[in-house]
C-alpha positions as CSV (number, residue, x, y, z in Angstrom):
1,X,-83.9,-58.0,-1.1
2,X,-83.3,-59.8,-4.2
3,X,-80.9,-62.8,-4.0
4,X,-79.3,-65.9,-6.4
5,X,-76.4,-68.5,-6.0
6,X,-73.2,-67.6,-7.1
7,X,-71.6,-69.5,-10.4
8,X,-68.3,-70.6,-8.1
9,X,-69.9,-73.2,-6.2
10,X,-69.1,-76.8,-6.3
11,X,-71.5,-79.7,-5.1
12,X,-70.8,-83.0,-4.3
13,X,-73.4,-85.5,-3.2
14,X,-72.8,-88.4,-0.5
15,X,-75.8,-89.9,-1.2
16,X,-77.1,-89.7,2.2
17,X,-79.5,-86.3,2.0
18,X,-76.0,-84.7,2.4
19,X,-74.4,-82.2,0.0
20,X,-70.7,-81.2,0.6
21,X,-70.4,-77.5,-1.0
22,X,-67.3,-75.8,-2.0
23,X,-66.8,-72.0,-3.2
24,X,-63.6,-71.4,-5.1
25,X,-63.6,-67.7,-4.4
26,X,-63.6,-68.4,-0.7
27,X,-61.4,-71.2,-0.5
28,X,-61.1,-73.5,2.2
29,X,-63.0,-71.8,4.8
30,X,-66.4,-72.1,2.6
31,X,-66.4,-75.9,2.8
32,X,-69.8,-77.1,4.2
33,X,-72.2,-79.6,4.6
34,X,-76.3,-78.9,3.7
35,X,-78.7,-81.0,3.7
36,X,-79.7,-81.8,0.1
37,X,-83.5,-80.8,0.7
38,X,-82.7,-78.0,2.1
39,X,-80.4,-76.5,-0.3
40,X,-82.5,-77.5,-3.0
41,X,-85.1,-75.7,-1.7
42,X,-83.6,-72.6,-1.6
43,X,-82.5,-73.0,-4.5
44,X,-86.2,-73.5,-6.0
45,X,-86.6,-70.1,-4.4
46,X,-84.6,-67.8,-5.6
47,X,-84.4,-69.1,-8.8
48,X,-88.2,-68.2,-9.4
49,X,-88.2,-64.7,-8.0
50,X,-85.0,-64.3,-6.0
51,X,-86.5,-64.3,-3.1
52,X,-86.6,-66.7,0.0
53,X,-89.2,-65.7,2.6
54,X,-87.2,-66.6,6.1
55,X,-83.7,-65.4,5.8
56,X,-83.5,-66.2,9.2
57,X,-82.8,-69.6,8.2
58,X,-79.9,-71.2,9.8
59,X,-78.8,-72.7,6.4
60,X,-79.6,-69.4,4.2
61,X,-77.8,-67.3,6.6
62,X,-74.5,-69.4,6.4
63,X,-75.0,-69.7,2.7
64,X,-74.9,-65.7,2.3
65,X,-72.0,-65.6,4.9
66,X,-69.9,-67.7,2.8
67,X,-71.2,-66.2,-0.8
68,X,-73.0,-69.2,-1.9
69,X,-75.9,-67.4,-2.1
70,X,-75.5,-63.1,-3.1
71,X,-76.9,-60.4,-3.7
72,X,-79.2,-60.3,-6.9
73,X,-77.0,-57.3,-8.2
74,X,-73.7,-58.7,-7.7
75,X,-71.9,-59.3,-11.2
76,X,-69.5,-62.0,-10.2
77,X,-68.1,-62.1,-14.0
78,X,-67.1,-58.1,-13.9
79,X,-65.5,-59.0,-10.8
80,X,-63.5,-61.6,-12.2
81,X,-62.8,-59.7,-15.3
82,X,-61.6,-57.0,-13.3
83,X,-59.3,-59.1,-11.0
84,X,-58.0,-61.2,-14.6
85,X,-57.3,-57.6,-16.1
86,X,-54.9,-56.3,-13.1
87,X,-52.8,-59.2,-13.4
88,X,-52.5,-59.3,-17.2
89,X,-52.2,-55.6,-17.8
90,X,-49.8,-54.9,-14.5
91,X,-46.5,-53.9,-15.6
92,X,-44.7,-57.3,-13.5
93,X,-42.3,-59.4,-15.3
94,X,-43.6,-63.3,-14.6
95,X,-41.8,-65.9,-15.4
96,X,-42.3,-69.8,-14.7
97,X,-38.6,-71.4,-15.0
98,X,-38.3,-75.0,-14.9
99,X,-34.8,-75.6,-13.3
100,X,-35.5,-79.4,-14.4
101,X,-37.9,-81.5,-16.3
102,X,-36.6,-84.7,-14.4
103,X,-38.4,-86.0,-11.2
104,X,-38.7,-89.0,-8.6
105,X,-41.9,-89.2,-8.2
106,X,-43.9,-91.4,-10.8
107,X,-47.5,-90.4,-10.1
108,X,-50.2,-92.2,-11.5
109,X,-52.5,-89.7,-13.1
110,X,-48.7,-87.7,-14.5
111,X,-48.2,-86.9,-18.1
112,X,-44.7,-86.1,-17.9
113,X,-42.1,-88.2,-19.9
114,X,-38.9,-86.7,-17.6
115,X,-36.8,-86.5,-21.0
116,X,-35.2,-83.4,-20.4
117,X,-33.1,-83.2,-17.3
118,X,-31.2,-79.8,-16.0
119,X,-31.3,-76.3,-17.5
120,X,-27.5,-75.3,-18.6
121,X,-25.9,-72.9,-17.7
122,X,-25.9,-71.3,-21.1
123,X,-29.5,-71.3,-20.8
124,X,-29.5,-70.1,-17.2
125,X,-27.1,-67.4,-18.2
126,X,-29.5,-66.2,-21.5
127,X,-32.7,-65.8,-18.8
128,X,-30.3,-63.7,-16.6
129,X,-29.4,-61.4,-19.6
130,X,-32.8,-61.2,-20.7
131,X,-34.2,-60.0,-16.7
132,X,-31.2,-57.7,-16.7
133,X,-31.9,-56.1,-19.5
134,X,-35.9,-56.4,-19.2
135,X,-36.7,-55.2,-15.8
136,X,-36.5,-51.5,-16.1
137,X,-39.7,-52.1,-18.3
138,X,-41.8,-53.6,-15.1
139,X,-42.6,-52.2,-11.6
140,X,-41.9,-55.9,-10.2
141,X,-40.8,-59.7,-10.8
142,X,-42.4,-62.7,-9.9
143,X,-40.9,-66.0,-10.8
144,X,-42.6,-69.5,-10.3
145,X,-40.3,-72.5,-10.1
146,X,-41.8,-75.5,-11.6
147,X,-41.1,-78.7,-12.7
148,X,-40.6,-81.9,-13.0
149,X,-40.0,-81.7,-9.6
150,X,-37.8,-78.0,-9.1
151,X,-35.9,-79.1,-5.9
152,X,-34.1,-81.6,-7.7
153,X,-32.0,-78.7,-9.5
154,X,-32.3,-76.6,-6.3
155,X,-28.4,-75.5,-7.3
156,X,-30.1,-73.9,-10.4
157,X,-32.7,-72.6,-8.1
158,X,-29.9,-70.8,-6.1
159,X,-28.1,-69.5,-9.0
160,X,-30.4,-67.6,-11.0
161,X,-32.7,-66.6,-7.7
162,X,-29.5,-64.6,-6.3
163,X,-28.8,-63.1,-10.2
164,X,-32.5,-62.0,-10.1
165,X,-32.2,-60.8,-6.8
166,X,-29.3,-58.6,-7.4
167,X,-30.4,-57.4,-10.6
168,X,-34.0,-55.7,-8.9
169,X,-32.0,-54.6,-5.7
170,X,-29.8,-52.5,-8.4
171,X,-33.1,-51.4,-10.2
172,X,-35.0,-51.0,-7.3
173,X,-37.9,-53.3,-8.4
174,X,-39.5,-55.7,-6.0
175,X,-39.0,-59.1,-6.2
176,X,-40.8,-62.4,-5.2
177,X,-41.1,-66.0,-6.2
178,X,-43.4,-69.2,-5.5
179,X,-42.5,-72.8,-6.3
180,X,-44.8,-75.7,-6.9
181,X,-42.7,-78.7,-5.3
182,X,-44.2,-82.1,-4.5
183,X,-42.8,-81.4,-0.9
184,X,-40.4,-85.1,-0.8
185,X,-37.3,-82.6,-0.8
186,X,-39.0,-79.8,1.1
187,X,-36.5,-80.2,4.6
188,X,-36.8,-77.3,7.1
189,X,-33.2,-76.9,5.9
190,X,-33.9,-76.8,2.1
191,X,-37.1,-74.2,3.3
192,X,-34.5,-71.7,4.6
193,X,-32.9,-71.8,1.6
194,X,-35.5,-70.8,-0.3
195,X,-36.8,-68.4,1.9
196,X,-33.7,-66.5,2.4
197,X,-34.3,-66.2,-1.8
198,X,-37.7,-64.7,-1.5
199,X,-39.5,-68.0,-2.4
200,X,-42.3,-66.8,-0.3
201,X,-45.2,-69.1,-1.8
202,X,-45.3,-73.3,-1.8
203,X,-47.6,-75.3,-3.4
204,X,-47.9,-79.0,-1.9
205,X,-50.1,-82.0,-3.2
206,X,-51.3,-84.4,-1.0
207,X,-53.9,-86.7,-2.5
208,X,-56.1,-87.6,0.8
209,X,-54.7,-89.9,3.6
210,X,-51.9,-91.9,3.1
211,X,-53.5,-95.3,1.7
212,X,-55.0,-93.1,-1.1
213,X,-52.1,-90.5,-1.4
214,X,-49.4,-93.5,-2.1
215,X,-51.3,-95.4,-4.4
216,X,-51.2,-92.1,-6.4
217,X,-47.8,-90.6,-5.5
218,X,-45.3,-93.0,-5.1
219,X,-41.2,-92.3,-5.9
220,X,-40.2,-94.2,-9.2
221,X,-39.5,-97.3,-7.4
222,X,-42.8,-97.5,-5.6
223,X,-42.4,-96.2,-2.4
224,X,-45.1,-94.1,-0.8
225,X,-44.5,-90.5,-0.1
226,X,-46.8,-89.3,2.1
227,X,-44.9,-89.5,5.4
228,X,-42.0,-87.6,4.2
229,X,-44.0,-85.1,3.2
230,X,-46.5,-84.7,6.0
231,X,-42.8,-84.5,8.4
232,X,-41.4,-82.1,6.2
233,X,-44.4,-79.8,6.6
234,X,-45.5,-80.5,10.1
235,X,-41.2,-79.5,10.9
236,X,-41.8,-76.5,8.9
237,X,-45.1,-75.4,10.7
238,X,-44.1,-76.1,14.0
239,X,-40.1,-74.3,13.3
240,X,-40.7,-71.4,11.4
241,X,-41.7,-68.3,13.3
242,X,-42.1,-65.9,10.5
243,X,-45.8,-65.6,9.6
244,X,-45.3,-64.6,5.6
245,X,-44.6,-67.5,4.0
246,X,-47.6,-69.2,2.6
247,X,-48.6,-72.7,1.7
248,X,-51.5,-74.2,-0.2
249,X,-52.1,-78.2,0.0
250,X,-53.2,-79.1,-3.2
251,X,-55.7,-82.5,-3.0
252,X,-56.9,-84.3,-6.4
253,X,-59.6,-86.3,-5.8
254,X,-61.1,-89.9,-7.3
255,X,-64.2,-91.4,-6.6
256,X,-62.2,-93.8,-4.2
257,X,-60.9,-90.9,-1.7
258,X,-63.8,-88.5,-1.8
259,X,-65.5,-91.4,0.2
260,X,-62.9,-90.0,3.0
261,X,-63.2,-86.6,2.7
262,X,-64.6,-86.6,6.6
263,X,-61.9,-88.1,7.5
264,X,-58.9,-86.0,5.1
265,X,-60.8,-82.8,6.3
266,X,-60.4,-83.8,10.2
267,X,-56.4,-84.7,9.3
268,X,-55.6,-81.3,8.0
269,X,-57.6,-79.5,10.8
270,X,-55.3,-81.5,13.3
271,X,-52.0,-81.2,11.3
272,X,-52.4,-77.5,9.9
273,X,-56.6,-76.2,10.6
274,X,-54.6,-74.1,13.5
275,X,-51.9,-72.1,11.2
276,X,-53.4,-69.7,8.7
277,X,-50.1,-70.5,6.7
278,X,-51.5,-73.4,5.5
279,X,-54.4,-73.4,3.0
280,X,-56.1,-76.0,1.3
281,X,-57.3,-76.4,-2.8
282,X,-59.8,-79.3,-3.4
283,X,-59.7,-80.5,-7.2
């Protein structure tokens, strides 16, 4: 059987005969060391005929377990095309709603200038006129509460998440939201909240371990963050019994804290690796 290395994969060198390998389809559970000979010569391999002699190999087999390496055949840009098509062409109305463009976090690498603060209500009250009169054209809505930071207008949150919510009830449509939230606000109490309005989805970005994360998240008087939002998520995790609400921990990287990716890696694993709630997206 023919094989070749899928286009998703990200490598990172250590310089130490080490490669650290990440597959974006697979997510978090695809992360993996190889040693840099090694993958290179598999590489060589199937690159000149697609073929690698001893796929007995320890590091080919957990290669093809984890799609690094698939099937010659496999068309991984139909695939994509294909998953990119049902989400444009479904009939859902999405919307991404910035209850605010203000926020208390002044992160280094932001390009946010925080100039415009709350939505209105006028404004609030045109986007529930618009969904009320919309949403017998879609099967579904999604919304996606961004920001700024979004849970420093969580009153606007409130009011136009129970409008949408009564408007689909009445038009029996499905309804669901996500919000992308730098976690300082995100308080088991201010979770419920949100989860008793369908906010079912939270994105969270913690850049590596706390000496790393604060010198690039910090609150607008220079405070670190990281152990408020660490608590808030670890209270969350260990007092929420329902299993659907999901959370991704967004990490940017910088040539500084990559050099602790061991150590970030063995963090979350200790904090979240046993909760399949929590996910993890390197960038």
């Amino acid at each position: 059987m023919e094989y070749k290395f899928s286009k998703l994969i990200s490598a990172y060198d250590e310089g130490n005969g080490w490669l650290r390998l990440y597959n974006s389809q697979k997510g978090l559970e695809s992360l993996i060391r190889v040693r840099k000979e090694k993958f290179e010569r598999i590489k060589q391999n199937l690159e000149n005929d697609g073929i690698f002699q001893n796929t007995a190999d320890k590091t080919f087999q957990k290669l093809a377990e984890l799609e690094y390496i698939i099937p010659y055949s496999g068309d991984e840009e139909k695939a994509l095309e294909v998953k990119i098509g049902e989400q444009i062409y479904e009939p859902v109305l999405r919307l991404i709603i910035l209850p605010t463009e203000k926020c208390s976090f002044r992160c280094r690498y932001c390009y946010e200038k925080f100039e415009n603060g709350k939505m209105s209500d006028q404004l609030q009250n045109a986007i529930i006129n618009y969904v009320k009169n919309n949403i017998h054209n879609y099967a579904r809505m999604e919304v996606r509460w961004f920001g700024g930071e979004p849970l420093e207008a969580l009153d606007v949150i409130e009011n136009l998440s129970k409008n949408f919510i009564t408007i689909c009830k009445m038009a029996h449509r499905n309804y669901e939201a996500s919000i992308t939230t730098n976690g300082y606000y995100l308080t088991y109490d201010v979770f419920q909240r949100l989860y008793r309005l369908s906010v079912r989805n939270y994105q969270v970005t913690i850049d590596g371990l706390k000496t790393e994360h604060d010198q690039q998240r910090y609150l607008a008087g220079g405070i670190g963050t990281f152990e408020q939002i660490v608590n808030n998520l670890v209270d969350i995790k260990t007092r929420c019994k329902s299993r659907i609400p999901n959370f991704t921990i967004r990490t940017n990287f910088n040539k500084e804290s990559i050099k602790r990716l061991d150590e970030y890696l063995y963090f979350f694993s200790e904090k979240f690796g046993d909760d399949d709630r929590f996910g993890f997206s390197l960038q």
